[in-house]
C-alpha distance (Angstrom), angle and dihedral (degrees) to the residues before:
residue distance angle dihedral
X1 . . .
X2 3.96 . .
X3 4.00 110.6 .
X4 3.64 87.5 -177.8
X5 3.94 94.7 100.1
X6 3.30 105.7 46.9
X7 4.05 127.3 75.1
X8 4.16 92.3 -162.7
X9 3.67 140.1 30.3
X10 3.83 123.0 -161.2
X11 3.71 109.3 -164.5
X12 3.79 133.8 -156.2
X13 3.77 151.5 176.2
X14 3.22 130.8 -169.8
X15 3.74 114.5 -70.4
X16 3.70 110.7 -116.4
X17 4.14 121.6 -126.8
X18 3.34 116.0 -101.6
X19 3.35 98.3 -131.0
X20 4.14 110.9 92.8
X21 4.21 131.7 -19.6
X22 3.56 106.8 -69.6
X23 3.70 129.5 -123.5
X24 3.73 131.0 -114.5
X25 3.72 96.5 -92.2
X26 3.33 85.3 68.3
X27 3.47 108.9 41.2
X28 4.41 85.9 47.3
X29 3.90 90.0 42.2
X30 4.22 92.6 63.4
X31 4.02 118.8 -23.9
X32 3.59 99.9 59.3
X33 3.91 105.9 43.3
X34 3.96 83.2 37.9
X35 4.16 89.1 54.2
X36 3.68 88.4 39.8
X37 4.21 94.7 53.3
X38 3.90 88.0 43.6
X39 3.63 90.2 57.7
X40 3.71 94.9 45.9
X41 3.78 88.6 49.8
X42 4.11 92.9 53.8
X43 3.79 81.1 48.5
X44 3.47 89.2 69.7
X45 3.50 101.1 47.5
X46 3.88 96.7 -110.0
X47 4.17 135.0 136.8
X48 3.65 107.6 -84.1
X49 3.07 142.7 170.8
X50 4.10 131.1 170.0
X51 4.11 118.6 -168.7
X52 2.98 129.5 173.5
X53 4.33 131.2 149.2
X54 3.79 135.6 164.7
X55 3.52 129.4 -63.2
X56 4.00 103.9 -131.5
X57 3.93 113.9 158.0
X58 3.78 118.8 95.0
X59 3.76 141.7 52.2
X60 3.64 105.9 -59.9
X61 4.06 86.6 69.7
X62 3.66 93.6 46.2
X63 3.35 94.0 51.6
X64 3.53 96.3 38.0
X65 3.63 82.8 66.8
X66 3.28 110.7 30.0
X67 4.37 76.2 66.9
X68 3.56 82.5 50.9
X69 3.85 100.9 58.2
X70 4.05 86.6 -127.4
X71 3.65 132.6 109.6
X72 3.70 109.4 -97.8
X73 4.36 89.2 -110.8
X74 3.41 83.5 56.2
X75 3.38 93.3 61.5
X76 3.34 107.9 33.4
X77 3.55 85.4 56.2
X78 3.57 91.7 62.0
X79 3.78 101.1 45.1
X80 3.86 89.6 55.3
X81 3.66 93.6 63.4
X82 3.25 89.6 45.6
X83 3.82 102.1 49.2
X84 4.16 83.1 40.0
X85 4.17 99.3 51.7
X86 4.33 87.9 39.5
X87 4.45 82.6 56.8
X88 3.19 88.8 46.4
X89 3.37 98.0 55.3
X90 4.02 90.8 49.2
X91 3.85 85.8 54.2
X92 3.88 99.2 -117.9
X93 3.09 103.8 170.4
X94 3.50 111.5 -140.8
X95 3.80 131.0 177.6
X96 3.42 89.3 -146.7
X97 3.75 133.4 -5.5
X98 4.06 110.8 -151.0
X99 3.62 148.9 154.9
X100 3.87 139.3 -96.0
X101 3.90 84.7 -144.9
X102 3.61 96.3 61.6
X103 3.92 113.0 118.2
X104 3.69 84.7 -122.0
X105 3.76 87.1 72.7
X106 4.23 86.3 46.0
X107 3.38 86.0 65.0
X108 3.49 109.1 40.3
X109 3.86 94.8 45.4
X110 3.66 95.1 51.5
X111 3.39 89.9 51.5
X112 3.66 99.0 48.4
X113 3.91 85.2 52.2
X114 3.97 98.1 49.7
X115 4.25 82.1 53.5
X116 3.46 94.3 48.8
X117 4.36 87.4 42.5
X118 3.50 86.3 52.2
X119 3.75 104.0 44.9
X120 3.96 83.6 56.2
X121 4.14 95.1 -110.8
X122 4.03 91.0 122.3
X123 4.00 121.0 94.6
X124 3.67 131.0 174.3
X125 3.34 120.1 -144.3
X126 3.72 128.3 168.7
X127 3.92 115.6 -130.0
X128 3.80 141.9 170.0
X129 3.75 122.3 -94.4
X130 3.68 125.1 -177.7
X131 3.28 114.7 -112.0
X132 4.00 131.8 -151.2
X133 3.45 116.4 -138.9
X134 3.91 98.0 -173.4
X135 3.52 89.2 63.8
X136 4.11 97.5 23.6
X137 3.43 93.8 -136.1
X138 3.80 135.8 104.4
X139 3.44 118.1 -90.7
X140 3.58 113.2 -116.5
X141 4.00 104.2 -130.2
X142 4.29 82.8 -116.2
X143 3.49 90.1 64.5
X144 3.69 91.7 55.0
X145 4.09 123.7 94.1
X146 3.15 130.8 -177.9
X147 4.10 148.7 127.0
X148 3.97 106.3 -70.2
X149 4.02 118.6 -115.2
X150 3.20 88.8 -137.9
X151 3.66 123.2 52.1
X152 4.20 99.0 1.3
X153 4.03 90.2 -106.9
X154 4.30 110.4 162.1
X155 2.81 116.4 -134.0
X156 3.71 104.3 19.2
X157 3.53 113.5 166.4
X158 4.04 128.4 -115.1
X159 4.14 88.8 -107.1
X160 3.80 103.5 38.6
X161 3.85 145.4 -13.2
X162 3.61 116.7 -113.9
X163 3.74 92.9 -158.9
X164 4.20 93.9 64.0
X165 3.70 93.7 9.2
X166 4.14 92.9 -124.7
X167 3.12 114.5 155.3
X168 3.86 109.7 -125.0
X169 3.84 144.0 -149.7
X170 4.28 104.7 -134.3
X171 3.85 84.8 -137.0
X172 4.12 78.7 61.5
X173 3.86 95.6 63.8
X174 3.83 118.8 105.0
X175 4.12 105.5 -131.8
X176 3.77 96.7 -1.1
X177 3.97 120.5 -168.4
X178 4.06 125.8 178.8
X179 4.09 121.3 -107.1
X180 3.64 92.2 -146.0
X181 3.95 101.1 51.1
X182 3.95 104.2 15.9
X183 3.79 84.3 -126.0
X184 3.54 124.1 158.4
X185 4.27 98.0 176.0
X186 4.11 86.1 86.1
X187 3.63 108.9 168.9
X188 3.63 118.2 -141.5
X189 4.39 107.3 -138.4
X190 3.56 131.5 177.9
X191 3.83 118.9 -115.2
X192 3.59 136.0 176.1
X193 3.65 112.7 -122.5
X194 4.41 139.9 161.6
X195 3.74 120.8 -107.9
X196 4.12 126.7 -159.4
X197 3.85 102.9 -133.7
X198 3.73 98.6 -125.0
X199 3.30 103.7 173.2
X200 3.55 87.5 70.3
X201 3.60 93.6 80.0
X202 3.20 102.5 34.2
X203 4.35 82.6 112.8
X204 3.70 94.3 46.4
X205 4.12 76.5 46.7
X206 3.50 107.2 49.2
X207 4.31 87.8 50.8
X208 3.30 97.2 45.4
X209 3.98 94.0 53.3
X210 3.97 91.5 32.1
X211 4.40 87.3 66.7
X212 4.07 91.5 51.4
X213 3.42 96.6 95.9
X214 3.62 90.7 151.7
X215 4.03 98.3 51.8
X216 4.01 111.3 110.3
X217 3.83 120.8 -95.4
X218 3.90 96.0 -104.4
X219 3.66 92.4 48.8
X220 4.00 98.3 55.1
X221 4.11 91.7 32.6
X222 3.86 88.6 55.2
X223 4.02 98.3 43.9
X224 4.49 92.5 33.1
X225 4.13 80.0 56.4
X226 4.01 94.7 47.9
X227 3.89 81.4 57.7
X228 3.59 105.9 39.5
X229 4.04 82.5 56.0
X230 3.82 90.1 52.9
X231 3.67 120.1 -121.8
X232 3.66 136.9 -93.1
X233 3.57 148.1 -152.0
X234 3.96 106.6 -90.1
X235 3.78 125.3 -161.6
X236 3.87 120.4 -111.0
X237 3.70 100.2 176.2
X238 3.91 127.3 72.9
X239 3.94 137.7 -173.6
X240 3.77 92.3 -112.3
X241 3.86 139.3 124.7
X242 3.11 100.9 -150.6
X243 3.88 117.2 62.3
X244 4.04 143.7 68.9
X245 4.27 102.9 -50.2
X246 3.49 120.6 -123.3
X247 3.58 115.8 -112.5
X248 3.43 95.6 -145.3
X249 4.00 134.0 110.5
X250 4.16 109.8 -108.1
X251 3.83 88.4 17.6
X252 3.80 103.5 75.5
X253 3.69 99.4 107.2
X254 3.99 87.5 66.3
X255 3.62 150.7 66.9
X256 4.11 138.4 -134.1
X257 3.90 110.5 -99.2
X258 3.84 104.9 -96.7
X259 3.61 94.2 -117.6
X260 4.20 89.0 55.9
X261 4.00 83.9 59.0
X262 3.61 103.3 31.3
X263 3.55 105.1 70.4
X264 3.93 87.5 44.0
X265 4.25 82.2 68.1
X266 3.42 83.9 79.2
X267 3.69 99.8 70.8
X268 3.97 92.4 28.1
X269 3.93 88.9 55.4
X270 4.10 86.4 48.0
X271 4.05 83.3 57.8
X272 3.99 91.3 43.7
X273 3.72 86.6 52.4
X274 4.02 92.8 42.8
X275 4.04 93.4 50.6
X276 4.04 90.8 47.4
X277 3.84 86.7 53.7
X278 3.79 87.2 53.7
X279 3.91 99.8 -105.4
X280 3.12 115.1 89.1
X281 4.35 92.7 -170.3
X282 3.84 86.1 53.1
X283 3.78 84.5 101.6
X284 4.10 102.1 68.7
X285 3.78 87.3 61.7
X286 3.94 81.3 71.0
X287 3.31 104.3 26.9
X288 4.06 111.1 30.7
X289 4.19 102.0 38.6
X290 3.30 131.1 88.4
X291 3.59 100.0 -136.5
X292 3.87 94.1 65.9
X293 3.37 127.0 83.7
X294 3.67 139.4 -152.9
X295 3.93 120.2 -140.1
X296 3.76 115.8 -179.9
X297 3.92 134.8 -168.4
X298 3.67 114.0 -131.9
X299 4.29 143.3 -172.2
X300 3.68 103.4 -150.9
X301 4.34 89.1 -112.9
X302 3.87 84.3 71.8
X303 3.87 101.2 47.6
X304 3.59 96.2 85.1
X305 3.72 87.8 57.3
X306 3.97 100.5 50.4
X307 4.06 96.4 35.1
X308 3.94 95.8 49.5
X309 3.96 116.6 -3.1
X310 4.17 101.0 48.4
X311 3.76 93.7 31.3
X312 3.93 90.2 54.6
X313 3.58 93.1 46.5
X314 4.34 86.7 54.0
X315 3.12 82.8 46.6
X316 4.02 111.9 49.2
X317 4.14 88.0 40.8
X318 3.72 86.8 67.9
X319 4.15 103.6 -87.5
X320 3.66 96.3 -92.7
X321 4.07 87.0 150.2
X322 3.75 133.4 59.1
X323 4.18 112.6 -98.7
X324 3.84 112.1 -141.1
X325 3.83 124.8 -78.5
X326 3.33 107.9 -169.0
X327 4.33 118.1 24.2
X328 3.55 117.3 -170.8
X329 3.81 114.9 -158.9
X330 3.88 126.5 174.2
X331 3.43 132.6 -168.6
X332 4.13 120.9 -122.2
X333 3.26 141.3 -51.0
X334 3.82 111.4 -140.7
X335 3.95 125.4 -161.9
X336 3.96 115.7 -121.1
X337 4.18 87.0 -44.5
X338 3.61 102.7 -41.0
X339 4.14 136.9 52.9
X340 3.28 135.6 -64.9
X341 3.53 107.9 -107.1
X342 4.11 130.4 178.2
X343 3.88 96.7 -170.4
X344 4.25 92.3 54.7
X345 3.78 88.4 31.9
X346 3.33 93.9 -118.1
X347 4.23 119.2 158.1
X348 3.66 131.0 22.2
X349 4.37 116.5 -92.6
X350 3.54 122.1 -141.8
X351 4.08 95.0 -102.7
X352 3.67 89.3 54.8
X353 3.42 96.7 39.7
X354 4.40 91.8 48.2
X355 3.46 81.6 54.7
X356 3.84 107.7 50.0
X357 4.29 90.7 50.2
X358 3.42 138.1 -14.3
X359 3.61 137.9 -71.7
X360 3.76 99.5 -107.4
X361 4.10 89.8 53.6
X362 3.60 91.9 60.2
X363 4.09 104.3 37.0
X364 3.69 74.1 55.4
X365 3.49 103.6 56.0
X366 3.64 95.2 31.3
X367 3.72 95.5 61.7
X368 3.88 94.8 50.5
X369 3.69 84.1 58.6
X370 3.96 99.3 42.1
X371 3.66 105.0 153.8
X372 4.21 88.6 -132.2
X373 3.50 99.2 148.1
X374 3.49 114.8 1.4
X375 4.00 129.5 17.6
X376 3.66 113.7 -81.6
X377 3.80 137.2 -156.9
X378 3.69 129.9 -117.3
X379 3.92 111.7 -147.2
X380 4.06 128.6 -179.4
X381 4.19 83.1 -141.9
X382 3.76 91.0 53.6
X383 3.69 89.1 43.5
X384 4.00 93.0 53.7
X385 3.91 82.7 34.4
X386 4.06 89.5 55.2
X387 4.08 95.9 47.7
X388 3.51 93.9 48.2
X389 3.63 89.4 51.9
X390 3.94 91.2 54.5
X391 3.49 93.3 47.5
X392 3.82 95.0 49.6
X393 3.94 81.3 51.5
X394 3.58 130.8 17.8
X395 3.91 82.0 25.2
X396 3.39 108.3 54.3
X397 3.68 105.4 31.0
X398 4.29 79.9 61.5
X399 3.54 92.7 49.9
X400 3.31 101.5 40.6
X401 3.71 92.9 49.9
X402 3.71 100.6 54.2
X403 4.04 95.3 36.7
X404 3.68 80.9 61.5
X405 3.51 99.8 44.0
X406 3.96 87.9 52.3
X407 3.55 102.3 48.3
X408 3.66 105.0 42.3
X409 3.97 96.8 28.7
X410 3.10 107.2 39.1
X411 3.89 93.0 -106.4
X412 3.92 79.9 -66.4
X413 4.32 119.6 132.5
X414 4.11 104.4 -117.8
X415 3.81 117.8 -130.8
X416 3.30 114.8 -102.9
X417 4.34 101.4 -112.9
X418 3.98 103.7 169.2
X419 3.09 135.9 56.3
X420 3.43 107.7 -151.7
X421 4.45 140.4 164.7
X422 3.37 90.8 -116.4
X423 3.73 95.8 68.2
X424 3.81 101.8 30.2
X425 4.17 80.1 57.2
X426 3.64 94.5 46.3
X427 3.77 90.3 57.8
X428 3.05 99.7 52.2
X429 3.64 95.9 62.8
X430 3.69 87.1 40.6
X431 3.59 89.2 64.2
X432 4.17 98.3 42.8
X433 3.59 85.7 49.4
X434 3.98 89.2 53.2
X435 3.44 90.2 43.7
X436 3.35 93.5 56.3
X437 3.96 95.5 42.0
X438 4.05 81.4 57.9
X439 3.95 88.8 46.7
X440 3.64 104.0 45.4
X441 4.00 94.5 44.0
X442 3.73 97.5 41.2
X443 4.39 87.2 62.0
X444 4.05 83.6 37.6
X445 3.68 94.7 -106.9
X446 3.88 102.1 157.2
X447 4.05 95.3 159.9
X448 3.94 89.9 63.6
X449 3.88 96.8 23.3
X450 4.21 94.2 61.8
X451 4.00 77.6 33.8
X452 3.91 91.7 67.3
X453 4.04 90.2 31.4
X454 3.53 90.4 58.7
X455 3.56 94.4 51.2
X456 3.29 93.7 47.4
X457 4.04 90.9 60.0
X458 3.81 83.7 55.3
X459 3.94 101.6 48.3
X460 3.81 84.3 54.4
X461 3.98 95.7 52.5
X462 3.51 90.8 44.4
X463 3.72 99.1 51.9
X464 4.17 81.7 50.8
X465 4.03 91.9 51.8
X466 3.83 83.3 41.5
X467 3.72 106.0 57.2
X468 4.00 92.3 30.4
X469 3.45 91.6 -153.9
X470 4.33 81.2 -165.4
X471 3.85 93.1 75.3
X472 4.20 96.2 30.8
X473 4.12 87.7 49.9
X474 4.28 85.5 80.4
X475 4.03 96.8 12.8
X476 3.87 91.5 52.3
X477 3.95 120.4 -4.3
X478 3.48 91.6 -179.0
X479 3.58 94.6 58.5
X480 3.96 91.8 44.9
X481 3.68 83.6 55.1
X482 3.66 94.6 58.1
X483 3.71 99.4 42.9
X484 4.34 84.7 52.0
X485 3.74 83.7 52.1
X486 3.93 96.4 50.2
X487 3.50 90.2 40.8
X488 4.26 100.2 49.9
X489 3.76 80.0 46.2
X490 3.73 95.4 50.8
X491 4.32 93.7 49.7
X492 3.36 86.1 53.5
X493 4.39 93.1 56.4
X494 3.70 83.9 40.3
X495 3.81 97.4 53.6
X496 3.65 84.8 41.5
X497 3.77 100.1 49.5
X498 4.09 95.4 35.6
X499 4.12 92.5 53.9
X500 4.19 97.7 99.2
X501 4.01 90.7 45.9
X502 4.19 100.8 36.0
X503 3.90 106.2 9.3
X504 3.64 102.7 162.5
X505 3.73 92.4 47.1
X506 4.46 83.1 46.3
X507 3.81 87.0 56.0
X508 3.62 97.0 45.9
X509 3.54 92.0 47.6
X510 4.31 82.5 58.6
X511 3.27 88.6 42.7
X512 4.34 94.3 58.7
X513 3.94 76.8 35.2
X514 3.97 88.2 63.9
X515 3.97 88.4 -132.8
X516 3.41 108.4 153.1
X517 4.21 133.7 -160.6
X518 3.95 82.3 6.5
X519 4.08 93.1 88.4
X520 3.93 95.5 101.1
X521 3.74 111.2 42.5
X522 3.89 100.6 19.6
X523 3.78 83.6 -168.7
X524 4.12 132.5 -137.0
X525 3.55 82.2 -128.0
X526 3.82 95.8 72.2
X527 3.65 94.4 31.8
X528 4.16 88.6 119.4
X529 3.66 98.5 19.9
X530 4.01 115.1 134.2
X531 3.69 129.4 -127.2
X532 3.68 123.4 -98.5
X533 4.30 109.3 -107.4
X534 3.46 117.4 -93.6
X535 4.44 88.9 17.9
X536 4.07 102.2 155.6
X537 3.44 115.7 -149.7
X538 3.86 119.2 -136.6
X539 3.41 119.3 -67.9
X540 4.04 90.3 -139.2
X541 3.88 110.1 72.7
X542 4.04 113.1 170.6
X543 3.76 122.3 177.0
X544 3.95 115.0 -92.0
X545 4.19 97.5 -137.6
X546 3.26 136.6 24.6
X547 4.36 119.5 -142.0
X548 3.68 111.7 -121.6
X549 3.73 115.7 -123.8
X550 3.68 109.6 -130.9
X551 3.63 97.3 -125.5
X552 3.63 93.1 68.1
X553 3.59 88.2 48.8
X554 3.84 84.7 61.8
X555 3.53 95.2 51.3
X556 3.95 88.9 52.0
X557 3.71 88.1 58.3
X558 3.25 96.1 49.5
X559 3.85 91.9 51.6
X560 3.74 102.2 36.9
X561 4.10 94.9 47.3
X562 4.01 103.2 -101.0
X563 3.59 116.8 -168.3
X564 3.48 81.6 -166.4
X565 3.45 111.2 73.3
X566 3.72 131.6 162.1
């Protein structure tokens, strides 16, 4: 993916539903490798910004609350901070953190809607909804299951199949029941509802996705398939209360579809960021010029939507915003061979999970396992398996370092005083291995990019272990010197090159460094940059990780539903 030509970035992942803490499928399938490629990209000194909010309209909140005895701002409310203060514990780092409830998103999605009214890409159409009786109320197509038409999935839901990824009428389902009352009796009604015209892009469509030749396989399979199956009118408009209105005459008494104002967020969180900065036009820069980009963070389910629903939305209202250039989808992230499931409490959520270890352990782990091409499998053994592995690393190459630094130099960096092979080899895979680390994550490569990382941890434990700098400190100080040099210089890459994957334990390694005002960006530009003579490290050195002891790692199968167990 060439950065060259653009001046800005805006990145995004998908914005997570409002309605409970997500689990680490999807936190792996868009937040973290979007977090982690924002980081990489202030690294480097370029424009960035990273958005991202929660996604609030629709039934799942209103019934969410309506469970909860408390009106559905009430909760929503709630959730937010909770979603928000969880992130912030993971260290995403977004720019700004908003809400797809905001009245900037009012605005902007009635807007969009009048354009694309106007420019004659609206239908209605009236269609047949099921309808529950025990809770007289349509049944939002979410709160449908049943077996999909399609492919045989069970349970697909009422809006799409996660076994082919169609998207899916509830009517479609073959022996559907409702999730809220367990009802089979579903009565199908008519209703009166608005449709986006899609197949009137499908042209604009088929060019814009034909020039990505950089876009991941999933990403072009799943929107090249949409189009090979021809498009169709899809309904905006639901029989809900709680939602964006419709400004339109006869449609009053209803709201857009949450995933026709959702993806709008995006550009109305841009503006909420913009007017808490103190300019409120600060947005177009991001949004409206040609020479920013937009790079989103994807699970497969939500491809559809940003290769062929949003994009024809952008562009029926008259393309007054930038469409995507680069979409990265990934495939799922299964839990020790089966789902993740909240009703059998089955999987670990991010608020348990925060609270077990620490954020570092599992961005770690997480990444190694990054459902890129296929779907992976989250395991507690290659959890334990993963932290040991950093510690035996990353870990103690750091600590062993700077212990040794401290007790036999007074905490002071040696001079470097030979000039040996040894070293003048060891860079130069030190710098491949960076060079590849700037490679791999610039085209969004995690697999190979924490590939190269990784061995780069190792190279720089095993030139340690090589040049024993315990025996050569009395057999040959100078060369103990040199190796203390190399290796101060090398923490300092590492910290430097590891801050997008681990960045508290980056910043702590600066901070046992004794680098200063550095702790934020840990700039490219100072990946090789020496240390000043006579710079003393600090005199407080702690060990990065700690090795999980496998009866813990019992006890965490045991509590988080293991099929695995010992």
């Amino acid at each position: 993916m060439n950065n060259s030509n653009y001046k800005r970035t805006i990145v995004t992942s998908a914005l997570p539903y409002i309605n409970g803490v997500k689990h680490l499928g999807n936190f792996i399938g868009s937040l973290l490798p979007a977090d982690i490629y924002a980081r990489y990209l202030r690294q480097k000194g370029e424009d960035v910004i990273f958005i991202c909010g929660t996604d609030e309209h629709g039934a799942p909140a209103e019934i969410a609350a309506e469970k909860e005895g408390v009106p559905v701002e009430e909760y929503c409310d709630r959730l937010y901070q909770i979603q928000k203060d969880v992130y912030e514990k993971f260290n995403l780092s977004f720019d700004y953190f908003g809400r797809s409830s905001s009245q900037a998103n009012h605005h902007l999605t009635q807007d969009i809607f009048s354009k694309l009214y106007k420019n004659g890409h609206i239908a209605e159409h009236s269609i047949t909804q099921l309808y529950d009786e025990l809770n007289n109320r349509f049944l939002p197509d979410r709160f449908v299951e049943g077996t999909c038409p399609h492919c045989g999935y069970f349970p697909a839901r009422g809006d799409q199949c996660d076994g082919c990824t169609k998207l899916l009428d509830a009517i479609e389902l073959v022996n559907p029941k409702s999730t809220v009352s367990g009802s089979t009796a579903l009565v199908p009604k008519e209703s009166r509802q608005l449709f986006i015209c899609l197949p009137h892009f499908e042209k604009e469509l088929r060019e814009w996705i034909t020039v990505q030749k950089n876009w991941p396989k999933i990403t072009v399979s799943i929107a090249k398939k949409w189009l090979q199956e021809g498009l169709k009118d899809r309904c905006i408009t639901r029989d809900l209360k709680w939602g964006i209105s419709v400004p339109l005459k006869g449609f009053e008494d209803k709201v857009f579809y949450v995933w026709f104002d959702a993806p709008n967020a995006y550009i109305s969180i841009t503006k909420d960021w913009a007017r808490e900065k103190g300019d409120e036009n600060l947005w177009k820069k991001y949004w409206q010029n040609k020479d920013s980009r937009l790079v989103q963070f994807l699970g497969k389910d939500n491809v559809p939507f940003h290769t062929i629903i949003w994009p024809s939305i952008i562009i029926g209202s008259g393309r007054e915003y930038n469409l995507a250039r680069f979409i990265k989808g990934f495939e799922y992230l299964n839990y020790e061979r089966g789902k993740f499931s909240t009703s059998q409490k089955r999987g670990i959520f991010l608020d348990d999970a925060i609270a077990e270890f620490p954020a570092d352990y599992w961005r770690y782990y997480l990444v190694t396992i990054i459902p890129e091409r296929s779907d992976s499998d989250f395991s507690w053994d290659g959890f334990q398996q993963g932290v040991e592995n950093l510690a035996n690393s990353l870990g103690n190459f750091i600590h062993r370092t700077l212990t040794f630094i401290n007790r036999y130099y007074d905490g002071e960096i040696p001079k470097k005083i030979l000039d040996r092979d040894v070293d003048i080899k060891l860079w130069q895979t030190v710098k491949e291995l960076a060079d590849t680390c700037d490679t791999e994550l610039s085209k969004c490569n995690f697999q190979t990019w924490v590939g190269a990382l990784r061995e780069l941890w190792a190279n720089c434990d095993r030139y340690f272990s090589a040049q024993a700098p315990w025996d050569t400190r009395n057999t040959s100080p100078d060369d103990a010197a040199t190796t203390l040099y190399h290796a101060a210089k090398l923490c300092r890459v590492v910290s430097i090159l590891s801050l997008p994957l681990i960045p508290e334990s980056a910043k702590q390694i600066f901070r046992q460094l004794n680098i200063s005002g550095e702790t934020e960006t840990l700039s490219w530009r100072k990946l090789f940059s020496d240390f000043e003579a006579g710079h003393k490290i600090s005199s407080e050195i702690s060990p990065l990780f700690e090795k999980i002891e496998d009866g813990y790692i019992q006890s965490l199968k045991e509590k988080y539903g293991s099929t695995n167990k010992k």
